[in-house]
N, C-alpha and C positions, 0 to 999 in steps of 0.2 A: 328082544326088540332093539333093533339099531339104534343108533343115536338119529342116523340119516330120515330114518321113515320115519321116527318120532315128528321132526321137525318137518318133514313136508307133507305130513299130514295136517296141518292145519295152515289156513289161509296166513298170510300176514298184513294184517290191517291194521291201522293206525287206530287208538283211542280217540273217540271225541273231544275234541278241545273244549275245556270247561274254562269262563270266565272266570277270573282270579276273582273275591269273594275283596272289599277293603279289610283291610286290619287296622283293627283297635288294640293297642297295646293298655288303653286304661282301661276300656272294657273286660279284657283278662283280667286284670289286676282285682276290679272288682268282683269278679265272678269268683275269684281265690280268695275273696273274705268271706268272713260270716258276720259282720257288723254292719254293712250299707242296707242292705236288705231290710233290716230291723229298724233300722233308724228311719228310717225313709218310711216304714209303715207308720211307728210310732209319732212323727213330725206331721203325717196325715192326719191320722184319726183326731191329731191333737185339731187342726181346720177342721174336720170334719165336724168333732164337737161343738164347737165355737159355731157355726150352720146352726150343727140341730137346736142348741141352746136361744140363738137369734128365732128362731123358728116358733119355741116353745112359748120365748115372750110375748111375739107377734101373736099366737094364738089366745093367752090369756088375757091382754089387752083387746083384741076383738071381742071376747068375751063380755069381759065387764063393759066395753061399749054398748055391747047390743043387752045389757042388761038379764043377758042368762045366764042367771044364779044357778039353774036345776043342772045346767050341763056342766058347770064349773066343778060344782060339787061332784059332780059324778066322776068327773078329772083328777079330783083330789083325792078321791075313792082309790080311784086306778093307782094313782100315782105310790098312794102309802102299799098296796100290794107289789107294785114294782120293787120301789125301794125294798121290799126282800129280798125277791130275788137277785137283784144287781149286789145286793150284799153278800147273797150266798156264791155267788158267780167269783166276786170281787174275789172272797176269802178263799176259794176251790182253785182259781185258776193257777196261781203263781205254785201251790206245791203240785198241780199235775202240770205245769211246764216242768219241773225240777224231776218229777219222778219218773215223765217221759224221753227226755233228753238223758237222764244218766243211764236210763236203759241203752239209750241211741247209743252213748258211749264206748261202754262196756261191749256192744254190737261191732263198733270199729273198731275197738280195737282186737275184738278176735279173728276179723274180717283181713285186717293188716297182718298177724302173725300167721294166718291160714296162706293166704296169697301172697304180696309182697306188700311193705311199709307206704310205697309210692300208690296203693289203689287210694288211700286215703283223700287222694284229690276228688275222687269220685264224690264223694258222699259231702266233701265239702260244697264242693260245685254243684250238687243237685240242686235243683231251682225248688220242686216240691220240698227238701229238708226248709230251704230258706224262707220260703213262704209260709210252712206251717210254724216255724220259729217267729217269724214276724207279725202273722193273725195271732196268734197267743198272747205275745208279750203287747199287742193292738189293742187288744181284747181287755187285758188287766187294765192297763193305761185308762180306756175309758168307763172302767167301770167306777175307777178312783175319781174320773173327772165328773162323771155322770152323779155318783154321790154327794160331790159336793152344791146337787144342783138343786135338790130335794129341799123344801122350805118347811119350815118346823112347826108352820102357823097352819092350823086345820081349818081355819073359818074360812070360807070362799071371799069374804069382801077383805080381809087381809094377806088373801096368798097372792106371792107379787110373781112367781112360778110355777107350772107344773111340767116337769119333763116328760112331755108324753112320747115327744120323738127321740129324746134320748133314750129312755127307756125301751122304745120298739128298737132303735139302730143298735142297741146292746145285745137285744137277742137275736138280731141278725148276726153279728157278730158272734156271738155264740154258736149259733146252727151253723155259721161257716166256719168255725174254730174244730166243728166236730165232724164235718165234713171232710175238712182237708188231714184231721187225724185219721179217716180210714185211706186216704190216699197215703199220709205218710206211711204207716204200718205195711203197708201191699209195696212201697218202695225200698222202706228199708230189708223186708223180704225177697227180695229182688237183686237188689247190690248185695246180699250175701252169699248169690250165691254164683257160683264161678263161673257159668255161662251167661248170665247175664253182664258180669263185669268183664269179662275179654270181649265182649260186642259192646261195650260201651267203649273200652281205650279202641277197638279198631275202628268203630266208626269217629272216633278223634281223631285218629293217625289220617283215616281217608278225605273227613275235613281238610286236614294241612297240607296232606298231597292234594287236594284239588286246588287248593285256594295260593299254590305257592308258583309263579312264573316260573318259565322255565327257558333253558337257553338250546335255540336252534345250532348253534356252534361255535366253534371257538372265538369266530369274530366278532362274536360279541361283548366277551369277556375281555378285560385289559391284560396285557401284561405285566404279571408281577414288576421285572424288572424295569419297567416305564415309570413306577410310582415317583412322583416330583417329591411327596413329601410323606411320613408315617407321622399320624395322631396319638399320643399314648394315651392310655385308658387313667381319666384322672376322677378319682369315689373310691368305695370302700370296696372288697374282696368281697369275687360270687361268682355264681352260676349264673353265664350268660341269658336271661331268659327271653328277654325278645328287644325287639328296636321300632322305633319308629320309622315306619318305610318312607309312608308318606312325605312327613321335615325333613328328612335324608334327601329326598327326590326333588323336594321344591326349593331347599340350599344346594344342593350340586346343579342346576336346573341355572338357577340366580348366579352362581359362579362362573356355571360355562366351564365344570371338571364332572371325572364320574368317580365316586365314591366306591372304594371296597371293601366291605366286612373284614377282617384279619382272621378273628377268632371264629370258631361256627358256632351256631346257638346250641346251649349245653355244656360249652368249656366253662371251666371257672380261669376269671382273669382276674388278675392282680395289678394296683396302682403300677404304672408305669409301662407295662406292656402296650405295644400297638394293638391298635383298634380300630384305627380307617387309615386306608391308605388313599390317596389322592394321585388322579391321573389328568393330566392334561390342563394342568395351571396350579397357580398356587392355593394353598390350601385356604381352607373357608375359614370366617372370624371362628374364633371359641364360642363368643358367645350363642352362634349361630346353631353350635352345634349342641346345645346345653337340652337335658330331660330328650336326649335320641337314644340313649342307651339304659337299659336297663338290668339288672343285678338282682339276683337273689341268692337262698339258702339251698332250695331246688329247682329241679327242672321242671318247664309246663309244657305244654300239646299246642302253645299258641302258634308256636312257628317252629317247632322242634321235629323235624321230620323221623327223627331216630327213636325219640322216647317210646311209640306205642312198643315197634319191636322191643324195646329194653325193657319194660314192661310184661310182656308176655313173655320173652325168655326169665324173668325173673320167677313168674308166676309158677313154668314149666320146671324150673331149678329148684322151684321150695317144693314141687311137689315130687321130685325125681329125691328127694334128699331120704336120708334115713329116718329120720326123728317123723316124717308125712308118708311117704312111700304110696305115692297116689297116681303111679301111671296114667291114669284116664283122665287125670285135670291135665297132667303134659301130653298127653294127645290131643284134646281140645285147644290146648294154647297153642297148639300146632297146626291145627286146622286154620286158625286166627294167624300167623304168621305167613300159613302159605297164602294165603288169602290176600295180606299187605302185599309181598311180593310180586303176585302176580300180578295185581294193580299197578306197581312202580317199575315192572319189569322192562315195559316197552315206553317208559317216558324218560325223557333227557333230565338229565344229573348232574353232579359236583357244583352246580352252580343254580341261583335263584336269579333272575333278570329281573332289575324292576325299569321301568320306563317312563320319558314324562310323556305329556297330551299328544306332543310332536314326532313319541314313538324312539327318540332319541335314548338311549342305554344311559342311565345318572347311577344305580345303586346294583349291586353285583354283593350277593350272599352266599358263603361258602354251604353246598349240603353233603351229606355223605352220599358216594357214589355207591353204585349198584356192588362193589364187591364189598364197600364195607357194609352195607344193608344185608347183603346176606349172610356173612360171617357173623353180624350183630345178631341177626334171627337163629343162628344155628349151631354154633362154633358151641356154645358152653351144654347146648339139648344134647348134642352129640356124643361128647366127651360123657353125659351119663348113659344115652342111648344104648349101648353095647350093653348093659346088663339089664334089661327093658327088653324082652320082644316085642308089645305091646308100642313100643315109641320108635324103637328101631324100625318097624315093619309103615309106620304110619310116614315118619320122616322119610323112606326111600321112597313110596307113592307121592309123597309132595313135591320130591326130589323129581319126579318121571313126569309130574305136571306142568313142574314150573321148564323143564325142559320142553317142552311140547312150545309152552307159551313162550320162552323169553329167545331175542335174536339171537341168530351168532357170534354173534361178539361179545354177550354174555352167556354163553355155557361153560367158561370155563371155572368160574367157582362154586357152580352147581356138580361139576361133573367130578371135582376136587373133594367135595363134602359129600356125593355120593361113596366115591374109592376109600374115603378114609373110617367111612360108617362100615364098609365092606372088613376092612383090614379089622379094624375095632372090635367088629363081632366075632371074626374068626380065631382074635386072639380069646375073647372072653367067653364063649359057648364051650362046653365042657365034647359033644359030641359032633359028631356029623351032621347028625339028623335035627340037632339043636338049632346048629351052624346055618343050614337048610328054608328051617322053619322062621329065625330073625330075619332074613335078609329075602323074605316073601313080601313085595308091595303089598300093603295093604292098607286103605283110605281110613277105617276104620282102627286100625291097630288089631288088633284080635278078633274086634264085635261085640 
């Protein structure tokens, strides 16, 4: 099969322009904890309480207004019955938070030595883990508060409370406590196992390719060498992990310059390095520029167009390794790769464009271009590929796809990492017919 009729056998048609999506650089931040989630439940139910409690009095003072003693009593009834269970609830809850979540643990962490250390953001980030973490420790909270609601006096003309709606919003809380425990359990079932967490980073990667501007051409971007002034990077030592586009846009905007990223998201930068460079006037106050950049320990999917790949070829490397020896996980992170690629294949690169209201260029983001994307997806699968038919055979089919799909003017480190997967295997195949058999496309690897 030629190179030529590969390629005009299909149309060439432009992708749909998808609207850029806003970025929240605190919204990541917070999706990366596991402490807002809980807090924010537990600071509810605590209002929440304080309702059903105004509620409970409201009801026992209508009561003793309208002079019925019979219903009162009957309240009080209920009430001393409650108070068991809310105790029994109270006492149960907090060791089956403990006994659930150390399981959850011990689950990550065999999840991260299976796959790679980086899926861990998975499971951090799942919204279910956070939710049922948050209804649990919601749940304790008000049963302790709900306890202390219970009046010790059994006579109806002295009980000056009966929590009847505490008491019922408790076992709501309960039934929804054990609810979202059979979603957590079917989730963390799920994050363990490999195909569903490579369609988890890919559908992150294809979030940040859709949601990232893109630049029609070069005239968009500034020239390095025009920069009036270089900003050094002034905080502590990290991993680039995102910016705010936004305050970037509407101080270059207020300036009357256009700001440009130095580093690209995922570098780690060090106090003093440049960090924006400035075109077309002088640079913007400091203060102006304060809480636009942001620093971590690792990288995230907020704006990192690279990581999903780096992700999956790590996935594809722990499972090509000796100690795992799992050809069929690095086939399927391979499926997920050619997948990214071919989605990024026919869209513009090296650069992010952000623009204000007026359409005017303010903020300019370095990305990785289409041949480091593909070296990043391939370059280390490869290098084990050669002793893998099963990987070799599946990488040369992706290799024949992403040719089909991607222009002219990128085949050439597709057609690079084809020749050298070729060379690779003929050195490492003991026969002919071995030789033969690796270097057959095949979508599936083996089958």
């Amino acid at each position: 099969m030629s190179d030529g009729t590969v390629r005009d056998s299909v149309p060439t048609r432009r992708p749909p322009r998808r609207r850029p999506r806003p970025l929240s650089p605190l919204r990541e931040h917070l999706r990366d904890t596991f402490w807002f989630a809980p807090t924010v439940a537990m600071a509810g139910v605590f209002l929440l309480w304080l309702a059903a409690q105004q509620l409970d009095t409201l009801i026992v003072t209508a009561l003793r207004q309208d002079g019925d003693r019979e219903t009162l009593a009957e309240l009080t009834g209920f009430a001393e019955d409650a108070k068991t269970v809310v105790s029994a609830v109270g006492s149960a809850m907090m060791t089956f938070i403990g006994v659930v979540f150390s399981i959850s643990l011990v689950a990550v962490q065999m999840a991260s030595g299976q796959f790679t250390p980086r899926v861990v953001r998975l499971f951090v980030r799942s919204r279910i883990t956070k939710a049922t973490f948050a209804v649990f420790l919601a749940t304790f909270v008000l049963t302790l508060l709900v306890l202390t609601s219970f009046d010790s006096a059994a006579n109806p003309r002295t009980v000056t409370i009966v929590p009847l709606v505490q008491s019922v919003l408790t076992l709501v809380m309960v039934a929804l406590s054990l609810l979202l425990f059979v979603f957590y359990v079917n989730t963390m079932l799920r994050l363990m196992r490999v195909g569903h967490v490579i369609a988890r980073i890919t559908a992150e990667s294809l979030r940040v390719a859709a949601s990232t501007p893109v630049s029609e051409g070069d005239a968009d971007r500034p020239d390095p060498a025009t920069a009036t002034a270089l900003l050094p990077y002034e905080g502590r030592a990290g991993v680039l992990r995102d910016v705010s586009v936004a305050r970037l846009v509407r101080v270059a905007r207020r300036n009357g310059v256009v700001l440009r990223l130095v580093p690209r998201i995922g570098d780690y930068v060090v106090p003093g390095t440049p960090v924006l460079a400035v075109h077309g006037g002088p640079p913007p106050p400091r203060v102006a520029l304060r809480q636009t950049v942001w620093v971590g320990v690792e990288r995230t999917s907020h704006q990192d167009l690279g990581l999903g790949l780096r992700q999956l070829s790590d996935i594809a490397l722990r499972a090509l390794s000796p100690a795992v020896n799992d050809p069929t996980t690095a086939v399927q992170a391979l499926d997920r790769v050619v997948q990214l690629l071919a989605e990024l294949s026919r869209r513009p690169l090296d650069a992010a464009v952000h623009r204000d209201r007026r359409g005017a260029v303010r903020l300019v983001q370095p990305v990785p271009g289409w041949t480091a994307l593909v070296d990043l997806g391939l370059t280390e699968v490869r290098l084990l590929a050669a002793e893998h038919p099963q990987v070799s055979r599946r990488m040369l089919a992706g290799l024949d796809d992403l040719l089909r799909i991607a222009p002219p003017d990128r085949r050439e480190p597709l057609l690079r990492h084809r020749d050298l997967l070729r060379q690779a295997v003929e050195s490492a195949a003991p026969t002919a017919a071995d030789r033969a058999f690796a270097v057959r496309p095949d979508r599936q690897g083996i089958g």
